[in-house]
C-alpha positions in Angstrom: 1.9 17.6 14.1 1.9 19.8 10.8 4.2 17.3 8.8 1.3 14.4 10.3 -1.6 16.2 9.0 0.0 16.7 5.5 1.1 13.1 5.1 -2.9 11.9 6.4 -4.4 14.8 4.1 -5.1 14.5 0.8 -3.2 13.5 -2.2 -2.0 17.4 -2.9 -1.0 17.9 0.6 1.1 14.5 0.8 2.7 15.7 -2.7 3.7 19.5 -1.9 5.3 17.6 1.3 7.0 14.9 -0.6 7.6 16.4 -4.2 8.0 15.0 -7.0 8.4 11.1 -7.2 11.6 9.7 -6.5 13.3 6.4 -6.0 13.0 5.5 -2.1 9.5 6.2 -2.4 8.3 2.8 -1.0 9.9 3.8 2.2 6.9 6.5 2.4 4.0 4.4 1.3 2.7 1.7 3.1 3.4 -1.5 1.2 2.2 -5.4 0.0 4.9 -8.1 -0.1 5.0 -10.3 -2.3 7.3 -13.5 -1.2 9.4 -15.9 -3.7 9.9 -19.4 -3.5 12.0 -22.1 -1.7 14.5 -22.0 -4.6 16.6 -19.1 -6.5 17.5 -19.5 -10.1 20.8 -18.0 -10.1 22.9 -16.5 -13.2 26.5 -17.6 -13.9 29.1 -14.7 -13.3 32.1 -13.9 -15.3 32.7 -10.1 -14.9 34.2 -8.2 -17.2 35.3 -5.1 -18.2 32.7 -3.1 -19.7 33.3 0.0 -22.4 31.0 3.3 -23.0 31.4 3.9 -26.5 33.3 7.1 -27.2 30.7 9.0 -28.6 28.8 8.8 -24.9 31.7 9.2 -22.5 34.6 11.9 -22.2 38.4 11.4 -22.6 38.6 9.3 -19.9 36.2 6.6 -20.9 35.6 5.8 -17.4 32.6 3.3 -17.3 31.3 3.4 -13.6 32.2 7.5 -13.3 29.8 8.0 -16.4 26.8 5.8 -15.0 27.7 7.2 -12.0 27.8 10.6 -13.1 24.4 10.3 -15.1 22.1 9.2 -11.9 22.9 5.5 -12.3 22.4 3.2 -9.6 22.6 -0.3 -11.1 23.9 -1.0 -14.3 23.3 -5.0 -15.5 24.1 -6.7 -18.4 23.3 -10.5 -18.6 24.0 -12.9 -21.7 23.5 -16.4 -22.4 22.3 -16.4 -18.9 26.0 -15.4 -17.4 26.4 -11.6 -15.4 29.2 -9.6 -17.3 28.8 -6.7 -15.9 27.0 -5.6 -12.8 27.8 -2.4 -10.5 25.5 -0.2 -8.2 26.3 3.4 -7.2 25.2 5.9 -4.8 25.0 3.3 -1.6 23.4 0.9 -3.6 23.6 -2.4 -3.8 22.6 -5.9 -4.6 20.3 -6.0 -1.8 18.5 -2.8 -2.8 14.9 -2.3 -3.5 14.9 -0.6 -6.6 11.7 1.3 -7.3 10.6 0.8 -11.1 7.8 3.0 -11.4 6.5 2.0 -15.4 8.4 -1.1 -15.8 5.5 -2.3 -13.3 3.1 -2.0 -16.4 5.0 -5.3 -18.1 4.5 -7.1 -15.2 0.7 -6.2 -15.1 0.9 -6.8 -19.1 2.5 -10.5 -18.6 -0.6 -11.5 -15.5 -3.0 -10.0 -18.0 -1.8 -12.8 -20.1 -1.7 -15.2 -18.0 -5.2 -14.5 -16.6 -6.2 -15.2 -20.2 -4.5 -18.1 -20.7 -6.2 -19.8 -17.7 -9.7 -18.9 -18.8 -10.0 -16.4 -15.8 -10.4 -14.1 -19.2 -12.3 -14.4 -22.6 -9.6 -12.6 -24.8 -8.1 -8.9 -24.9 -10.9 -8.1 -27.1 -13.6 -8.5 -24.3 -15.2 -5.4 -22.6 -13.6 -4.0 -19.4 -17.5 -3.3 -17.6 -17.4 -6.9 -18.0 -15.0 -7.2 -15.4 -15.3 -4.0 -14.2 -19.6 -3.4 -12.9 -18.6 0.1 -11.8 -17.6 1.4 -15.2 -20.3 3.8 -16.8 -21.5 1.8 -19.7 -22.6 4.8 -21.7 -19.1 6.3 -21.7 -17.3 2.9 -21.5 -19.6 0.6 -23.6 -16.7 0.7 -26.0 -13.5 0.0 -23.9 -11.9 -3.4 -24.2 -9.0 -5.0 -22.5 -6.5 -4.4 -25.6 -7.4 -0.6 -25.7 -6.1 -0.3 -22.3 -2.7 -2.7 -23.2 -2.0 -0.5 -26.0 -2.7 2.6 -24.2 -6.0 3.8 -26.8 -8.9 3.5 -24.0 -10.0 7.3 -24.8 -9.9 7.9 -20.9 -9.5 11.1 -20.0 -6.5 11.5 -17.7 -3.7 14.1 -17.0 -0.1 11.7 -16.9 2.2 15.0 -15.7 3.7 13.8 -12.7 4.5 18.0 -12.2 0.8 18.9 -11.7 -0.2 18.4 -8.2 -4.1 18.2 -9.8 -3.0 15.9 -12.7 -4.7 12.2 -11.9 -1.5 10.2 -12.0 -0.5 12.5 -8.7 -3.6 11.7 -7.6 -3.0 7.3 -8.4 0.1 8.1 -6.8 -0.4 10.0 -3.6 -3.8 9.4 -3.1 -5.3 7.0 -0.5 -8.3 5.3 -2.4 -7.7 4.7 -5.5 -11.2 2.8 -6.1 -12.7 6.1 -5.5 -10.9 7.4 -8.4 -11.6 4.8 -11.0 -15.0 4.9 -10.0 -14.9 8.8 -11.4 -13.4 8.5 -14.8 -14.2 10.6 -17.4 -14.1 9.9 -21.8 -12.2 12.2 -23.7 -12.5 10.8 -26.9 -13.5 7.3 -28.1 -11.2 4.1 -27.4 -8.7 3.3 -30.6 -8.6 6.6 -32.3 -5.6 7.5 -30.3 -2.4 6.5 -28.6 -1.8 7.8 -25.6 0.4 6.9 -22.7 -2.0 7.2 -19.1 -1.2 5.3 -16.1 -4.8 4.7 -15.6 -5.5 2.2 -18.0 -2.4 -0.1 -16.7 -4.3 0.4 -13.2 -7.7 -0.8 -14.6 -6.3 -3.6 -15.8 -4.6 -4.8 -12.7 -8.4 -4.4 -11.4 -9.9 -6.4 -14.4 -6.9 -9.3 -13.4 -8.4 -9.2 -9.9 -11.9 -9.2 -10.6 -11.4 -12.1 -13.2 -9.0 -14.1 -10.8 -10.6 -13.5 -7.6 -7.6 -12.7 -6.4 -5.1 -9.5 -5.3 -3.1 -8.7 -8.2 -0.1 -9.2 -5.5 -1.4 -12.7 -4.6 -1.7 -13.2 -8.1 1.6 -11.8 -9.0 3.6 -13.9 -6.0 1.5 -17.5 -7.5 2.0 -17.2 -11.2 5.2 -15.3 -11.6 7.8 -14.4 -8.4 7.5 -18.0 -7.0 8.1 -20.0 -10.4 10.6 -17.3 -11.7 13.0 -18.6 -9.2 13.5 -14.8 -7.7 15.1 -14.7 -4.9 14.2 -12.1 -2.7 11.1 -10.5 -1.8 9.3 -7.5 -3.6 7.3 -4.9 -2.2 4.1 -3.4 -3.8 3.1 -0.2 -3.2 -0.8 0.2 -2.0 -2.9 3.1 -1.7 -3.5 3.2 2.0 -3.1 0.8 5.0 -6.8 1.0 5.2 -7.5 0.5 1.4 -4.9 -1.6 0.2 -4.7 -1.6 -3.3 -2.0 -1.7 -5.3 -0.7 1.1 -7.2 0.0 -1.3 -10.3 0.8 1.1 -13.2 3.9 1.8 -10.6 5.5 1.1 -7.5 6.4 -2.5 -7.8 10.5 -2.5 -5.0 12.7 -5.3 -6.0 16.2 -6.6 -5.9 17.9 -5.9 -9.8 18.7 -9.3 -10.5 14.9 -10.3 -9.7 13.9 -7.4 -12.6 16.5 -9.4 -14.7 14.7 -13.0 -13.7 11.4 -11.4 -15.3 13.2 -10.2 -18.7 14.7 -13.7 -18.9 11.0 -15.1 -18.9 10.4 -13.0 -22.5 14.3 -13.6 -23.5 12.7 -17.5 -23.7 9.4 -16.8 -25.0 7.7 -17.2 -21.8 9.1 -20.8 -21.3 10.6 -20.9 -17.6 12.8 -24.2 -17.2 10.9 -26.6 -19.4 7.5 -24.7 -17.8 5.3 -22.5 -20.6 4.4 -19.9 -18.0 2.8 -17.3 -20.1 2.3 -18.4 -23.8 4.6 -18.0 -26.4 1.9 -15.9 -28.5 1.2 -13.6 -25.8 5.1 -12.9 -26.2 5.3 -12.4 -29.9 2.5 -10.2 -29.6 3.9 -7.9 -26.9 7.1 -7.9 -28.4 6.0 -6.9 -32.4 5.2 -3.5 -33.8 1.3 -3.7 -34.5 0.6 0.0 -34.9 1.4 3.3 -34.8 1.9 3.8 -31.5 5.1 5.9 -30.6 6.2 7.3 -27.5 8.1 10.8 -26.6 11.4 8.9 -28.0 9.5 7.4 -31.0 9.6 3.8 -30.0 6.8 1.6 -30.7 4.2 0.5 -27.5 2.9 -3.0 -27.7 1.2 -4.4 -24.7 3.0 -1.9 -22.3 6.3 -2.6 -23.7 8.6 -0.2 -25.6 9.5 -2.2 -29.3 12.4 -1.4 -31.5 13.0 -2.0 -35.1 16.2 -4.3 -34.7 14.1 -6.8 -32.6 14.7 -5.4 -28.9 12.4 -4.7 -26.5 12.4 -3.2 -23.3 10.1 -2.4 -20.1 10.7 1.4 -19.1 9.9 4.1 -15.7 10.4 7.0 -15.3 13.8 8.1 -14.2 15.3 5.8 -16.8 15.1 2.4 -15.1 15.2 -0.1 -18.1 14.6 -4.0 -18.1 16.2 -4.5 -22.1 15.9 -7.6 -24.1 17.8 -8.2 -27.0 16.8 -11.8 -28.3 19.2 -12.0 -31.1 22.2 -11.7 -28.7 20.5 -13.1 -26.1 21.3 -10.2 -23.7 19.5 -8.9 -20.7 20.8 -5.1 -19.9 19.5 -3.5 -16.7 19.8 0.3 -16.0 18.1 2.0 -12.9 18.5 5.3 -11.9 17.7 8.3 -10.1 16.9 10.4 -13.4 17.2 9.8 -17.2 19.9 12.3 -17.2 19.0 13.4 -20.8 20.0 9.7 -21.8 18.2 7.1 -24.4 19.4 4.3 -22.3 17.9 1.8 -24.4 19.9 3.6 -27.6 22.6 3.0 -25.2 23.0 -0.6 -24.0 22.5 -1.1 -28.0 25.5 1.2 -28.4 27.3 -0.5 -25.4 26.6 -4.4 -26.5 27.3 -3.6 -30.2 30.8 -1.2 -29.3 32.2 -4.3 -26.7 31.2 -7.0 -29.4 28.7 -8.9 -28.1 27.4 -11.3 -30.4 
C-alpha cells in the first residue's frame, strides 16, 4: 500500500521511490505507441571486426569488453547503408526498447519542420502564444519558435535531473504536465542566452500539436515512423493514463536499428527513397554552426542537435545514447547506454571510424 501511494503521489514521492532516471524507465510510465508501416527498410549486413583505438582501450584491445565495461548496451555502426558492426550487452538485444531520453528532442526538431513545411506553421520566427493561448503574453510576448529550437527562450527552468524540486523532475515524474507549462516563469529575455532546458523542447511538441491538430505521437507515427520504413513499434512516454501527454523532450522506447532509420533520413538530407520528407533546408540548418551556442562538452546546438566542426552531427540523452551522422563518410554510429561512463562518445566513434579506416 505504501509503495502504491508513492507511485499515485506526486512527482517527488514517485522520484524518491524510483531515483534517478534510468534506462527501463518506460516500463514504469504508462505509455503511447506509435505503430510503423506494412514495410521495413532493411540495411545490408557485412559484419566485421571492429577496433577501439589504443588510446581508449587497455592492452587487450578488447572491443565488446570495453563497451561492455563502459555501460554500453548497443553499439552500431552503419555505412553506405550496410551494418558493420552491431552488438548489445547486458541482456540486450535487437528487440530491445532502448530509452533515449534527449535524442527525443531531434525527433521533435525534424516534426517541427515538417509542421512548417506543410503550412500547419508560419516560420520558426513566429510567436509561440500564437500556438500556444495559455502563454502569458506579458512575460512571453517575445518567445518565438526558433528561441525554443536553439534553446534561448529565457524560460526559467531548473534541468538537474538530481534535484527532486528541479522542473525537469517535475516534466519527468509528474502526472500533468499541462499544469506545468501553464506556470512558467521568465528568467531573462529570449536570445540573450543559451541554455539547455527540457522545457522548451516540450513546448514545442505542444506548438506541433496545436498547429497540426493532432497528438505529437499521431503526428510522429504519419509523417515519420510509417514512411521511414521502421520496423518495429516505439513507445512514447505520457504523463499519466488520465492526461496523456507526451513527455517529448524525453522518453521516446525504440528498437536501435529504428534510431539508425531516423539518422539515415538527415544522412540523405531528408530525402527518404526518392520522397523529400522534411526539406533539405531544414537539414542544412539543423546541421550548421549558426551561433555561439555550446554545450557542457563545447559542441555547438543547432535545432536540438549537437554540431561538430568536421561536419558531423549527432542527436544526444543523457546516459550517453548517441544517434551520429558523419555525411562525409556516410556513416551512421549508434551508442546507447546505461551511463556516459566519463566518455565523449561522439569524440569516439570519430576516433573509431577514422582508427579502422573508414573512408
Amino acid at each position: 500500500m505504501a509503495i502504491l501511494l508513492l507511485t499515485n503521489s506526486c512527482h517527488v514521492g514517485r522520484y524518491f521511490y524510483w531515483n534517478v532516471a534510468n534506462i527501463d524507465d518506460y516500463k514504469k510510465f504508462e505509455n503511447a505507441r506509435i505503430t510503423p508501416g506494412n514495410t521495413a527498410f532493411e540495411f545490408h549486413k557485412n559484419l566485421k571486426k571492429l577496433s577501439i583505438p589504443p588510446s581508449y582501450s587497455d592492452e587487450k584491445n578488447d572491443t565488446e569488453e570495453f563497451l561492455k565495461n563502459h555501460k554500453s548496451v548497443a553499439f552500431i555502426l552503419i555505412q553506405n547503408d550496410t551494418i558493420l558492426y552491431e552488438n548489445y550487452f547486458s541482456g540486450y538485444d535487437s528487440s530491445s526498447y532502448l530509452t533515449s531520453f534527449s535524442v527525443a528532442k531531434s525527433f521533435v526538431s525534424a516534426l517541427t519542420g515538417i509542421a512548417i513545411a506543410e503550412g500547419h506553421i508560419g516560420s520558426v520566427h513566429d510567436k509561440v502564444y500564437q500556438y500556444l493561448p495559455y502563454l502569458d503574453t506579458s512575460r512571453f510576448a517575445l518567445l518565438t519558435i526558433e528561441h525554443l529550437l536553439n534553446m534561448r527562450s529565457g524560460i526559467k527552468a531548473n534541468e538537474g535531473y538530481y534535484n527532486p524540486f528541479g522542473e525537469v523532475a517535475k516534466f519527468y515524474y509528474g502526472k500533468n504536465l499541462d499544469k506545468y507549462l501553464r506556470k512558467l516563469k521568465k528568467e531573462g529575455e529570449p536570445d540573450v542566452n543559451y541554455a539547455y532546458k527540457s522545457v522548451n523542447t516540450q513546448l514545442l511538441a505542444d506548438v506541433v500539436e496545436h498547429a497540426t491538430q493532432m497528438p505529437i505521437q499521431v503526428y510522429m507515427e504519419k509523417k515519420l515512423w510509417k514512411p521511414l520504413g521502421m520496423k518495429s513499434n516505439a513507445l512514447w512516454s505520457v504523463d499519466s493514463e488520465k492526461n496523456k501527454t507526451v513527455k517529448a523532450f524525453c522518453c521516446l522506447n525504440a528498437r536501435a536499428l529504428d534510431y539508425a532509420r531516423f539518422g539515415r533520413l538527415y544522412l540523405r538530407k531528408g530525402n527518404w527513397q526518392g520522397q523529400q520528407l522534411l526539406p533539405e533546408s531544414w537539414i542544412k540548418r539543423s546541421t550548421t554552426i549558426l551561433s555561439n551556442n555550446r554545450d557542457s562538452q563545447g559542441y555547438a546546438y543547432t535545432y536540438q542537435w549537437r554540431v561538430t566542426d568536421y561536419g558531423a552531427f549527432f542527436a544526444r540523452g543523457i546516459k550517453g545514447q548517441y544517434i551520429f551522422v558523419w555525411p562525409e563518410k556516410n556513416i551512421i554510429a549508434l551508442r546507447y547506454g546505461k551511463s556516459y561512463d566519463d566518455i565523449d562518445w561522439a569524440r569516439l566513434m570519430k576516433s573509431v571510424i577514422e582508427f579502422n579506416g573508414l573512408k
